[in-house]
MOPAC internal coordinates of N, CA, C and O (Angstrom, degrees):
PM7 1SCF
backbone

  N    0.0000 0     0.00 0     0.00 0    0    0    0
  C    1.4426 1     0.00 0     0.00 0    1    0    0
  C    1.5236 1   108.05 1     0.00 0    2    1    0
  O    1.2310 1   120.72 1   -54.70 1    3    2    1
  N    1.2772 1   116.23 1   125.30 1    3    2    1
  C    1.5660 1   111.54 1   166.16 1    5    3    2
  C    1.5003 1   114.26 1   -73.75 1    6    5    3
  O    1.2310 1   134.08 1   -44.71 1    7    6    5
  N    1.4828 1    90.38 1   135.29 1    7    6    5
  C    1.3028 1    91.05 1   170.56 1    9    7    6
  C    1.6720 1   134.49 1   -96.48 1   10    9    7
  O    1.2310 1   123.64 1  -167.17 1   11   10    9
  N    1.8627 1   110.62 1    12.83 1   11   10    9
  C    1.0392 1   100.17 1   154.83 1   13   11   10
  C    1.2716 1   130.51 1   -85.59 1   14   13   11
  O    1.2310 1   118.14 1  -174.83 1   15   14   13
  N    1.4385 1   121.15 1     5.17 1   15   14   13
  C    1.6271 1   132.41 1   160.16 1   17   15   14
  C    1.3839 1    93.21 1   -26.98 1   18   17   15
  O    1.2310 1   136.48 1   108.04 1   19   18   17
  N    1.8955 1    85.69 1   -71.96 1   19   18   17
  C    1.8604 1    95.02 1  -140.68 1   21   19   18
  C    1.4669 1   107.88 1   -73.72 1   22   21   19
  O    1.2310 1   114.66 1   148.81 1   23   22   21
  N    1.4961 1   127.73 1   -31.19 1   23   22   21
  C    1.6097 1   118.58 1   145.97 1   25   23   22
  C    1.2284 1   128.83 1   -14.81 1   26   25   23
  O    1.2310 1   127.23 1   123.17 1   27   26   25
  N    1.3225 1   103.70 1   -56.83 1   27   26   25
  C    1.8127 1   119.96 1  -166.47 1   29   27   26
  C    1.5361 1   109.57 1   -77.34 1   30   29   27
  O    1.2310 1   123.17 1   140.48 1   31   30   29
  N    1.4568 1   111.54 1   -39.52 1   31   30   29
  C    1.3263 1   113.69 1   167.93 1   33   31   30
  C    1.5048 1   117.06 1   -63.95 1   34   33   31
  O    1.2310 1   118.32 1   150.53 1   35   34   33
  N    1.2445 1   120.81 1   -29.47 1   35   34   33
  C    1.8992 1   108.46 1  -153.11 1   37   35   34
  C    1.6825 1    97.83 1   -89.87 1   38   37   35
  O    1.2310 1   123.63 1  -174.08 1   39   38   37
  N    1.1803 1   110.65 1     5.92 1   39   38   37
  C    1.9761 1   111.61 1   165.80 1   41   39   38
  C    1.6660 1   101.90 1   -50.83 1   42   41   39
  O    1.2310 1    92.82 1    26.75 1   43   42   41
  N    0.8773 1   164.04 1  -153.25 1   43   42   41
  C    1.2863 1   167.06 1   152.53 1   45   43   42
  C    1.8708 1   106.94 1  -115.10 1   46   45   43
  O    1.2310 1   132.86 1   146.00 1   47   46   45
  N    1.5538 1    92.75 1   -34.00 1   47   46   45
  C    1.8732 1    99.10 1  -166.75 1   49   47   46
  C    1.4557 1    85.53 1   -80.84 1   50   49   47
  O    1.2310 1   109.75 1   118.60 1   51   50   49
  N    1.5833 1   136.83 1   -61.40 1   51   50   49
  C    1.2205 1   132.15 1   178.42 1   53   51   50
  C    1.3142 1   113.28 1   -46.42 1   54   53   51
  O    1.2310 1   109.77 1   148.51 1   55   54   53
  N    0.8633 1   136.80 1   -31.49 1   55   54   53
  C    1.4059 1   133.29 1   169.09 1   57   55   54
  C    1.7074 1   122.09 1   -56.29 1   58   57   55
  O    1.2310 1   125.43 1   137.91 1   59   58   57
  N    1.1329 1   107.17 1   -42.09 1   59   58   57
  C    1.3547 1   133.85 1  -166.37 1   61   59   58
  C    1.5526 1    87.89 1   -90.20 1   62   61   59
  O    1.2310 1   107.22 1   123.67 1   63   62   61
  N    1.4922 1   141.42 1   -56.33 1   63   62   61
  C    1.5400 1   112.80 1  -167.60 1   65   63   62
  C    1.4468 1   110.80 1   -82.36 1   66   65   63
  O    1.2310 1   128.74 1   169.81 1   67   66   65
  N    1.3132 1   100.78 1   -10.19 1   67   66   65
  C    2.0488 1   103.74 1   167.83 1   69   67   66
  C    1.4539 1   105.64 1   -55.33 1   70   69   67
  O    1.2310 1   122.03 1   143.69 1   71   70   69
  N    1.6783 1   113.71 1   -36.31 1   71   70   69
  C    1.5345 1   117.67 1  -150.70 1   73   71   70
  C    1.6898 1    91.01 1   -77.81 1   74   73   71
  O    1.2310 1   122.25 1   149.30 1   75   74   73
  N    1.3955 1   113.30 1   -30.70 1   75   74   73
  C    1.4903 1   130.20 1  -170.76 1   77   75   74
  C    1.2006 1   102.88 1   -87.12 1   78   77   75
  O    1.2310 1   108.90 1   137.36 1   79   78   77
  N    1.3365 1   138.38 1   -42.64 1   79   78   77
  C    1.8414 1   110.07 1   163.68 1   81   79   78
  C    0.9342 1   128.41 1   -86.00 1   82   81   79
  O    1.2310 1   119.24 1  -171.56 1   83   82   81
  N    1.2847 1   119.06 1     8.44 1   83   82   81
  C    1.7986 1   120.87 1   146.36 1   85   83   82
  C    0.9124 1   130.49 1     2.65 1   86   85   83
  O    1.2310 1   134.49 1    95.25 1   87   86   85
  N    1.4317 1    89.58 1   -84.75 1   87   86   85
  C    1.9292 1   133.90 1  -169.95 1   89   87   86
  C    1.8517 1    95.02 1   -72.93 1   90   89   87
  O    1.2310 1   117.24 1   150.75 1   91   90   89
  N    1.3315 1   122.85 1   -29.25 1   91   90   89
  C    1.4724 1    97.48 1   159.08 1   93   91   90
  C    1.8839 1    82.53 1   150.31 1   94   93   91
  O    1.2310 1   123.59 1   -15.16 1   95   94   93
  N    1.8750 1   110.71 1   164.84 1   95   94   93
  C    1.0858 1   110.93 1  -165.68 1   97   95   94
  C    1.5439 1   119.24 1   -61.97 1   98   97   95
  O    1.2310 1   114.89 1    -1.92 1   99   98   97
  N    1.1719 1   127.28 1   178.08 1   99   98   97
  C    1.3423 1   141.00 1  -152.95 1  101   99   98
  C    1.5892 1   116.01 1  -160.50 1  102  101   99
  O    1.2310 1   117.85 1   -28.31 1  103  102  101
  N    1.2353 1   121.71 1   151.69 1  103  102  101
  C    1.3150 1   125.99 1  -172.65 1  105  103  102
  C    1.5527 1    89.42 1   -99.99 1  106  105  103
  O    1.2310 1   118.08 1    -1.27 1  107  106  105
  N    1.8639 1   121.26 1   178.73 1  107  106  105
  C    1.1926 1   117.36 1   176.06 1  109  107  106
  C    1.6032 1   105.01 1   -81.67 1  110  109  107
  O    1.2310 1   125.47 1   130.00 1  111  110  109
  N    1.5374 1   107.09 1   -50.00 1  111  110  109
  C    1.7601 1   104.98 1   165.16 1  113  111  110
  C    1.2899 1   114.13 1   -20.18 1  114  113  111
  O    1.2310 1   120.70 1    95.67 1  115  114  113
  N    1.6934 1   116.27 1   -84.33 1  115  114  113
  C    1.3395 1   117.60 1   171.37 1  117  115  114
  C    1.6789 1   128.03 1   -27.55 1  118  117  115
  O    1.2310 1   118.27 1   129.86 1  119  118  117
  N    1.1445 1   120.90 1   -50.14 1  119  118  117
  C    1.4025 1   119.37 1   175.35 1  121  119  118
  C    1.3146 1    96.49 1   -72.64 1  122  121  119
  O    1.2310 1   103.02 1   133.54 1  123  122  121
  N    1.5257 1   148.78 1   -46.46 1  123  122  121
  C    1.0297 1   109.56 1  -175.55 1  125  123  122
  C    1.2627 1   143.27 1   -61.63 1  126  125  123
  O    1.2310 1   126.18 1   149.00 1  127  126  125
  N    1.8769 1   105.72 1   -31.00 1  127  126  125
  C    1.4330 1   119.96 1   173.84 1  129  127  126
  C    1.0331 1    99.82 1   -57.24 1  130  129  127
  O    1.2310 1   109.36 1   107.58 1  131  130  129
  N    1.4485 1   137.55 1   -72.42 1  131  130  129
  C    1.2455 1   138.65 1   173.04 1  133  131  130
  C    1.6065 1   116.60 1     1.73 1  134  133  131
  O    1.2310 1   127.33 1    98.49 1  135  134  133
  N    0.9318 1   103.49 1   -81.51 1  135  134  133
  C    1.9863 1   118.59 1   172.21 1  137  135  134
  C    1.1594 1   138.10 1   -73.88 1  138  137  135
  O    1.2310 1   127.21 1   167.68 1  139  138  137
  N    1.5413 1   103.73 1   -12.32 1  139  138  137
  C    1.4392 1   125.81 1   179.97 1  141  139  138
  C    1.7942 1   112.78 1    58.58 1  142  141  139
  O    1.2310 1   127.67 1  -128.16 1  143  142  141
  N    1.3268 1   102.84 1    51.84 1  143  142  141
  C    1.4290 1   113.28 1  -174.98 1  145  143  142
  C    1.5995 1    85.88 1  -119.07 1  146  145  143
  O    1.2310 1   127.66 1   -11.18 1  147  146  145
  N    1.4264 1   102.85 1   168.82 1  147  146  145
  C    1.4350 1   126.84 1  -173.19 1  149  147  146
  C    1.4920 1   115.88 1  -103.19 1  150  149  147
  O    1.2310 1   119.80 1   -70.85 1  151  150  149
  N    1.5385 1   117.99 1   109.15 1  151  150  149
  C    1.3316 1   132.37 1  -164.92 1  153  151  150
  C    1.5343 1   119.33 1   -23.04 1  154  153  151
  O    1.2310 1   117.43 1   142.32 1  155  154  153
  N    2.1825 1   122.51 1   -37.68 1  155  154  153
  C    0.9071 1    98.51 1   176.49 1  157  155  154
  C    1.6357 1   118.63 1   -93.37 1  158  157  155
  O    1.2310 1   122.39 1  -169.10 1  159  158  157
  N    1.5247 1   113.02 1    10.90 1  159  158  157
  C    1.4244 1   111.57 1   161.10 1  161  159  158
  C    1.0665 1   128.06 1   -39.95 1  162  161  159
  O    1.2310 1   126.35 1   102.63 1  163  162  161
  N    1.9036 1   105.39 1   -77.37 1  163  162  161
  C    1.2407 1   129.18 1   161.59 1  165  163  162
  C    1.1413 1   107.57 1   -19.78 1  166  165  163
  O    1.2310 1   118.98 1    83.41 1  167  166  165
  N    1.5744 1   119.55 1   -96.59 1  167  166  165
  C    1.6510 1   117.47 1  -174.69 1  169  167  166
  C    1.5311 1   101.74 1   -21.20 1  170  169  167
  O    1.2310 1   119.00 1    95.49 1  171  170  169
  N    1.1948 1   119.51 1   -84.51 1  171  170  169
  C    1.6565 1   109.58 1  -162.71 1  173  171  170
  C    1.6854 1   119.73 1   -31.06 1  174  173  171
  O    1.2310 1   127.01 1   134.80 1  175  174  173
  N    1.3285 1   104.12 1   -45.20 1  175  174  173
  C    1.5607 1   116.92 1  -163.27 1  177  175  174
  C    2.2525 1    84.76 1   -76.44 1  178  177  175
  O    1.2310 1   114.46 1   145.93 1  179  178  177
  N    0.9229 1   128.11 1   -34.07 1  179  178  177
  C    1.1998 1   120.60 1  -171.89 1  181  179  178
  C    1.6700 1   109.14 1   -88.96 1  182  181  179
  O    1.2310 1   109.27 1   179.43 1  183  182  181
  N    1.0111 1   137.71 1    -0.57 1  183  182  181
  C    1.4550 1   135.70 1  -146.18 1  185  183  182
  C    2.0603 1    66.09 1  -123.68 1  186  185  183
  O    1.2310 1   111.00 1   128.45 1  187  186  185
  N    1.6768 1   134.53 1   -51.55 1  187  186  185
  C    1.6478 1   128.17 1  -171.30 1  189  187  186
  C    1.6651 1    86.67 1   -55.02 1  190  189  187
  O    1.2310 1   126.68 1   110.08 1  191  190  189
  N    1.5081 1   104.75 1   -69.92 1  191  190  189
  C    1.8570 1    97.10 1  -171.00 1  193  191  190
  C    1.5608 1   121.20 1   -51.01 1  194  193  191
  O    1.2310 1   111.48 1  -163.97 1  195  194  193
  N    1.3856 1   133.64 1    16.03 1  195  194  193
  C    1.2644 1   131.93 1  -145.49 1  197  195  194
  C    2.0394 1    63.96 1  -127.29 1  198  197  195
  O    1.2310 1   132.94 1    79.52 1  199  198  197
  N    1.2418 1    92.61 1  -100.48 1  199  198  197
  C    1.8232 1   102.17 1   178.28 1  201  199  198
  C    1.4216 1   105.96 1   -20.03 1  202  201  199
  O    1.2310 1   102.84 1   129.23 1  203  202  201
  N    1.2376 1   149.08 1   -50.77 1  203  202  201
  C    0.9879 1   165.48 1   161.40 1  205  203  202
  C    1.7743 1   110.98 1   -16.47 1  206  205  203
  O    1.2310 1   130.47 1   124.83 1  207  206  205
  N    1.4842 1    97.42 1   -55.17 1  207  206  205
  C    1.6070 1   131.06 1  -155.05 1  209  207  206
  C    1.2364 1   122.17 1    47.05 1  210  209  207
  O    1.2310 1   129.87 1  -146.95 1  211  210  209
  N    1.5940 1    98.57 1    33.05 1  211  210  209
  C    2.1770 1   100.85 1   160.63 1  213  211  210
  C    1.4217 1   106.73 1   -79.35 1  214  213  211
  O    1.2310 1   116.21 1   163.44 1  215  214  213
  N    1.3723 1   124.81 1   -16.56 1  215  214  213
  C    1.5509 1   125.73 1   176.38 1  217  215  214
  C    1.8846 1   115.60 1  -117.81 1  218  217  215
  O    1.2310 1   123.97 1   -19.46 1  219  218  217
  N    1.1390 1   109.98 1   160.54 1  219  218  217
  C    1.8363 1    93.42 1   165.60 1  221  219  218
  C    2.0083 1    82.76 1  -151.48 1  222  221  219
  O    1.2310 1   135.07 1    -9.10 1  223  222  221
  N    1.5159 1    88.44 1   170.90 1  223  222  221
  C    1.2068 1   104.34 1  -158.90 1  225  223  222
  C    1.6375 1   124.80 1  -114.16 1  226  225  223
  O    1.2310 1   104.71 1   -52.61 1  227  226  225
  N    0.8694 1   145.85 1   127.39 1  227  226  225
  C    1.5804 1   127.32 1  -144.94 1  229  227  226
  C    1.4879 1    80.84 1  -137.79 1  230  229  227
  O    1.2310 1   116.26 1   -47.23 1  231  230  229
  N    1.7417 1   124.72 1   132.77 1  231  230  229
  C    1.3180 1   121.11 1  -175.88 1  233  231  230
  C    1.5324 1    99.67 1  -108.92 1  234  233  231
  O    1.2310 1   107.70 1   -55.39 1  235  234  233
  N    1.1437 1   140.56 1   124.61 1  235  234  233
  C    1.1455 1   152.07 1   138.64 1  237  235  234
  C    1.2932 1   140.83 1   -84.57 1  238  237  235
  O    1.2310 1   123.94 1   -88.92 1  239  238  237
  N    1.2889 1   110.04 1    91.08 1  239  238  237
  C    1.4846 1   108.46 1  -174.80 1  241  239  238
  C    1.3142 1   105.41 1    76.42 1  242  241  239
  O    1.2310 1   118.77 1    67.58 1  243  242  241
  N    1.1870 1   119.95 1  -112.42 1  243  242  241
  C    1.8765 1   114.55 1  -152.20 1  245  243  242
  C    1.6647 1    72.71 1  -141.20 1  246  245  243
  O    1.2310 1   105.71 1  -141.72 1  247  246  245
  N    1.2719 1   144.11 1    38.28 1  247  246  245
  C    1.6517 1   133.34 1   161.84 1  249  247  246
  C    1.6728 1    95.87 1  -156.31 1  250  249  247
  O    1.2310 1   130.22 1   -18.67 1  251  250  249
  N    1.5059 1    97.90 1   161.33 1  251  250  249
  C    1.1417 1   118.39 1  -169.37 1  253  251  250
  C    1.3021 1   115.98 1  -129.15 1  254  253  251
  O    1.2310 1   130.58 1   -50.03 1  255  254  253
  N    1.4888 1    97.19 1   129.97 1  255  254  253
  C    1.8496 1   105.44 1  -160.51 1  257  255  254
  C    1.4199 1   102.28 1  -103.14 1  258  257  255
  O    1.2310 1   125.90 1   -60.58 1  259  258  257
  N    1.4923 1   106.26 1   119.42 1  259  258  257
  C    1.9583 1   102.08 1   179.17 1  261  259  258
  C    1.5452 1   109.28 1  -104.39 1  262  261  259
  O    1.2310 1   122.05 1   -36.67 1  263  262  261
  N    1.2252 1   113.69 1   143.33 1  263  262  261
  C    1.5460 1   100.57 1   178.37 1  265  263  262
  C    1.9980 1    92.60 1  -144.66 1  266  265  263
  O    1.2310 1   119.80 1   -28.59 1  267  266  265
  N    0.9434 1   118.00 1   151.41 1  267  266  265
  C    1.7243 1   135.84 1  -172.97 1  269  267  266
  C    1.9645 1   102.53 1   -74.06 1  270  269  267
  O    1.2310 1   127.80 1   -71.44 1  271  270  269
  N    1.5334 1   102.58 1   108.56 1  271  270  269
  C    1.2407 1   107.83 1   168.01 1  273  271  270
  C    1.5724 1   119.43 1   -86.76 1  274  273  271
  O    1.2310 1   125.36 1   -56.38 1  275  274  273
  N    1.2564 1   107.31 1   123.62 1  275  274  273
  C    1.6113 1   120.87 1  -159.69 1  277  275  274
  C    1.9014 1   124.81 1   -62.36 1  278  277  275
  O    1.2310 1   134.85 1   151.84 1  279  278  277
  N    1.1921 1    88.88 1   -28.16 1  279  278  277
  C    1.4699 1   107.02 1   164.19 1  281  279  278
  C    1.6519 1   119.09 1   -36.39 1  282  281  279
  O    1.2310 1   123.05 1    99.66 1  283  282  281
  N    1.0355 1   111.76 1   -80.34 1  283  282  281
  C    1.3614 1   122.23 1  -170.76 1  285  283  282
  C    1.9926 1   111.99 1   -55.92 1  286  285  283
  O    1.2310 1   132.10 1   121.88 1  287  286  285
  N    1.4472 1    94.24 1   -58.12 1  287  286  285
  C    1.9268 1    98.80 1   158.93 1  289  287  286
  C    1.5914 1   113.42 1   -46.52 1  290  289  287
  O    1.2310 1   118.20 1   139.00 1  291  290  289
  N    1.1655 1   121.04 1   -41.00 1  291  290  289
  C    1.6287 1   120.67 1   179.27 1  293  291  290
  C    1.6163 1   103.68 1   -68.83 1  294  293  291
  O    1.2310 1   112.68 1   144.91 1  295  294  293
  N    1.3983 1   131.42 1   -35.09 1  295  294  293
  C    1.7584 1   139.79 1   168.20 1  297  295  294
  C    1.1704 1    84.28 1   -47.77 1  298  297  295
  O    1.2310 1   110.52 1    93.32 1  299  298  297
  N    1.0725 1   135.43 1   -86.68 1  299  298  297
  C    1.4502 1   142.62 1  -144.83 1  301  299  298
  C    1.1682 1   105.54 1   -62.49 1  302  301  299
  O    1.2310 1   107.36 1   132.17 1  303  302  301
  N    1.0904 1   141.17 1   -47.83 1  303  302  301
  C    1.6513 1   147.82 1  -172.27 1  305  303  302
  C    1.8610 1    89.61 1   -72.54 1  306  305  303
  O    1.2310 1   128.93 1   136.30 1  307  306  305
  N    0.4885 1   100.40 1   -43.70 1  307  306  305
  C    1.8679 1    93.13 1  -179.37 1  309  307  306
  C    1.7078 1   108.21 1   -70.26 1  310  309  307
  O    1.2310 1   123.45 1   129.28 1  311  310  309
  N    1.0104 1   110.98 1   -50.72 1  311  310  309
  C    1.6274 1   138.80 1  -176.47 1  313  311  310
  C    2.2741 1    80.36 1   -37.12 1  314  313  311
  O    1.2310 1   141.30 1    99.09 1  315  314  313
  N    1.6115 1    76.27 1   -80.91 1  315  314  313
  C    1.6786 1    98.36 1  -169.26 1  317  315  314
  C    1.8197 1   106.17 1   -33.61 1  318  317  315
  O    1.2310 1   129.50 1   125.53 1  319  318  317
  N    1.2710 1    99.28 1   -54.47 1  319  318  317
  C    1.9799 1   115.47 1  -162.36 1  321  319  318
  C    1.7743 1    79.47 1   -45.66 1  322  321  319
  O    1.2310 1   118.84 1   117.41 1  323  322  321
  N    1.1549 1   119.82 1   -62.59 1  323  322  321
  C    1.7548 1   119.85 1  -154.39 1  325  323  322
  C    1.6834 1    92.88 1   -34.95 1  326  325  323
  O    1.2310 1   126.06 1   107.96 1  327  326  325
  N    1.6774 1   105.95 1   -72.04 1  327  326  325
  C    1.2717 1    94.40 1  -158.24 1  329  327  326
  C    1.4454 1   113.92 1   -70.20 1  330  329  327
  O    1.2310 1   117.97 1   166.73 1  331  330  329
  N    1.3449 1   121.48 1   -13.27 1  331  330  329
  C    1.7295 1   121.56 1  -178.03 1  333  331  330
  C    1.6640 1    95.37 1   -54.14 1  334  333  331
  O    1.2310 1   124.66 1   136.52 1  335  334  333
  N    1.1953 1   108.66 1   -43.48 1  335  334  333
  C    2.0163 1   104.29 1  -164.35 1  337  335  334
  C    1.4228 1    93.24 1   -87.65 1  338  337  335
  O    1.2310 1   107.37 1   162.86 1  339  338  337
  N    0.8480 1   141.15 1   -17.14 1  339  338  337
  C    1.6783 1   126.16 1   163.75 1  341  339  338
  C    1.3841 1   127.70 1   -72.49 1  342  341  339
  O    1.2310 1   127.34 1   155.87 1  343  342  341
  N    1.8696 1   103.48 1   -24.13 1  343  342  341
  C    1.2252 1   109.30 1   154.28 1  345  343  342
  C    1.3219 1   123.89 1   -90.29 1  346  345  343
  O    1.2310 1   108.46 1   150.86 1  347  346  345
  N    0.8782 1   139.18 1   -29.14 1  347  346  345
  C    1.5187 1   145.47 1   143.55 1  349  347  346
  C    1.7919 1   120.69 1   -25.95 1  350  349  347
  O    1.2310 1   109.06 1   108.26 1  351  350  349
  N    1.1619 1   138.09 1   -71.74 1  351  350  349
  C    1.1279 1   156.14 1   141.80 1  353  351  350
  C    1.3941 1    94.79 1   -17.65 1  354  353  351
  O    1.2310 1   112.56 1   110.50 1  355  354  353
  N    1.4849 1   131.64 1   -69.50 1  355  354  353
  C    1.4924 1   109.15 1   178.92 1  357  355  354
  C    1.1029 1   133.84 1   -66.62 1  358  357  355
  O    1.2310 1   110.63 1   150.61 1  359  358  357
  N    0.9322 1   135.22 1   -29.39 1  359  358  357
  C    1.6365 1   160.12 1   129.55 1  361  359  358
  C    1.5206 1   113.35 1   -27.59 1  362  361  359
  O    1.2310 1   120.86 1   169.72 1  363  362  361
  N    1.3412 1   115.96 1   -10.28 1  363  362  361
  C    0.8656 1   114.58 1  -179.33 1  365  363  362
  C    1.7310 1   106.36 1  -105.91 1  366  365  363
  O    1.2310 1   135.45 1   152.83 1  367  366  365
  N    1.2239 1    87.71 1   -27.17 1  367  366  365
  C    2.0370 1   100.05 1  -176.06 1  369  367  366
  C    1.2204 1   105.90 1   -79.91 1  370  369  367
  O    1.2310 1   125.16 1   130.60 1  371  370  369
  N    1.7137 1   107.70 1   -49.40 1  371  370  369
  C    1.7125 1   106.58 1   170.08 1  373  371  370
  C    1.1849 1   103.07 1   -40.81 1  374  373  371
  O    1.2310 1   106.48 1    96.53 1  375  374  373
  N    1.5554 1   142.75 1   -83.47 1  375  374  373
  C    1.3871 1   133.19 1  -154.25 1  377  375  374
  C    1.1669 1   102.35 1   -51.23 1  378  377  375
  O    1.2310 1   111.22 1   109.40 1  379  378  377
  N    1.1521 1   134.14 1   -70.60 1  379  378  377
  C    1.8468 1   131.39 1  -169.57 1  381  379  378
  C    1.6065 1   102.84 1   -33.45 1  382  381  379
  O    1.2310 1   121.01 1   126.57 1  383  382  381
  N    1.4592 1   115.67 1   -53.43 1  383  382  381
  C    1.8491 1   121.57 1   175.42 1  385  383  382
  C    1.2553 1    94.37 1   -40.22 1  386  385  383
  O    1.2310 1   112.60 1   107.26 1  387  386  385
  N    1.5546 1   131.57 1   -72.74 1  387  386  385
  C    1.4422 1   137.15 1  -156.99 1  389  387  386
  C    1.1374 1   120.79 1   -69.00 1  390  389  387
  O    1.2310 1   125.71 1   148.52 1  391  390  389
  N    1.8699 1   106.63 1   -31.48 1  391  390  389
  C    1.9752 1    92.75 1   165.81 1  393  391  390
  C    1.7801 1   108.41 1   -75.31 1  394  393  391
  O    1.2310 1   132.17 1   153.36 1  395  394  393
  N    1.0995 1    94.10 1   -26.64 1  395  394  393
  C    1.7218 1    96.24 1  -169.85 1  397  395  394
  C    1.7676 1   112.57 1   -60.94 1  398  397  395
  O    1.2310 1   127.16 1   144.44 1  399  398  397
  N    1.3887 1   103.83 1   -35.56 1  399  398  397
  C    1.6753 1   104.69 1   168.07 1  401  399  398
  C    1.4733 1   118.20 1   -92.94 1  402  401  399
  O    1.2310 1   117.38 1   163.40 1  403  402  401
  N    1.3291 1   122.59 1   -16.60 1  403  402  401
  C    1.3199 1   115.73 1   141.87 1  405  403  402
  C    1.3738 1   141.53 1   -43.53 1  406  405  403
  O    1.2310 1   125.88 1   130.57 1  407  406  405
  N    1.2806 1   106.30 1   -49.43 1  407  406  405
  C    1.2267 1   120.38 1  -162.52 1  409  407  406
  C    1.9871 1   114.60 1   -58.89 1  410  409  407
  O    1.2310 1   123.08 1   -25.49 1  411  410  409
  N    1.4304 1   111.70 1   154.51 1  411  410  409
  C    1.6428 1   108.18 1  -171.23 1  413  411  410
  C    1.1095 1   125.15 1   -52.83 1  414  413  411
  O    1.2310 1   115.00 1   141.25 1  415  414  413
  N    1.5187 1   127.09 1   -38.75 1  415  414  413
  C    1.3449 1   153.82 1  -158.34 1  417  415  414
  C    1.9832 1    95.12 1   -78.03 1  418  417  415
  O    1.2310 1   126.08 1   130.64 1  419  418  417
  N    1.6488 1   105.92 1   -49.36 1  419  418  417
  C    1.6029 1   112.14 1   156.38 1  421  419  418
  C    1.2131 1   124.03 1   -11.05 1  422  421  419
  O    1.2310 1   124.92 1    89.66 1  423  422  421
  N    1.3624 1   108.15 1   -90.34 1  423  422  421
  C    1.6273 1   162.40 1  -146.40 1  425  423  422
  C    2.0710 1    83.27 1   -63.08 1  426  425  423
  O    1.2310 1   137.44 1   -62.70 1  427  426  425
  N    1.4147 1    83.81 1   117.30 1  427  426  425
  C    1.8654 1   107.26 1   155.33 1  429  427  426
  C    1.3691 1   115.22 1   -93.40 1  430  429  427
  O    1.2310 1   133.01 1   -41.13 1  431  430  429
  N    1.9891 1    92.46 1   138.87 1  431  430  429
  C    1.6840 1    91.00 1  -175.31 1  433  431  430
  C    1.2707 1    82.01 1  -129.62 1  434  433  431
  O    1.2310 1   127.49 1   -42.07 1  435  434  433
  N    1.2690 1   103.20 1   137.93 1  435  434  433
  C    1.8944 1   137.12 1  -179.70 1  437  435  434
  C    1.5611 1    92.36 1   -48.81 1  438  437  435
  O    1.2310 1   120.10 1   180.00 1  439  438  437

């Protein structure tokens, strides 16, 4: 897993225009109205996700269209799955522990 993903993500504003090219690409204008941040914010916070390569940049004319390259979100979703089934698997033993000391055959009678 790279870890400038998860760098690039833990900005709060980068976080938030990832959440916004989701739904599909975007100009920097657009993300800014969007968030009500100030155009050369954006750029900055988009030029880390650009280096990053959670975004790439398509120039049109005199504006620039960003849209979320899937690669790096798929690292992370794998990254994540590892520890989801390691927590899972325990969670899975805990319950078996908890029916197993539940259970009648368990249970002390005075």
């Amino acid at each position: 897993m790279n870890t400038a993903t998860l760098s690039a993500l833990a900005e709060p504003h980068r976080l938030k225009m990832v959440e916004l090219l989701r739904y599909g690409p975007l100009t920097v204008g657009e993300i800014a109205d969007r968030l009500q941040v100030r155009q050369p914010q954006v750029s900055k916070h988009l030029k880390v996700l650009n280096e990053a390569r959670i975004v790439e940049v398509q120039p049109v004319a005199n504006r620039r269209i960003y849209r979320l390259r899937p690669e790096p979100l798929q690292e992370l979703d794998e990254w994540i799955a590892s520890f989801r089934n390691l927590w899972e698997e325990r969670f899975n033993r805990l319950d078996e522990y908890l029916q197993e000391i539940q259970s009648p055959d368990q249970q002390k009678t005075p």
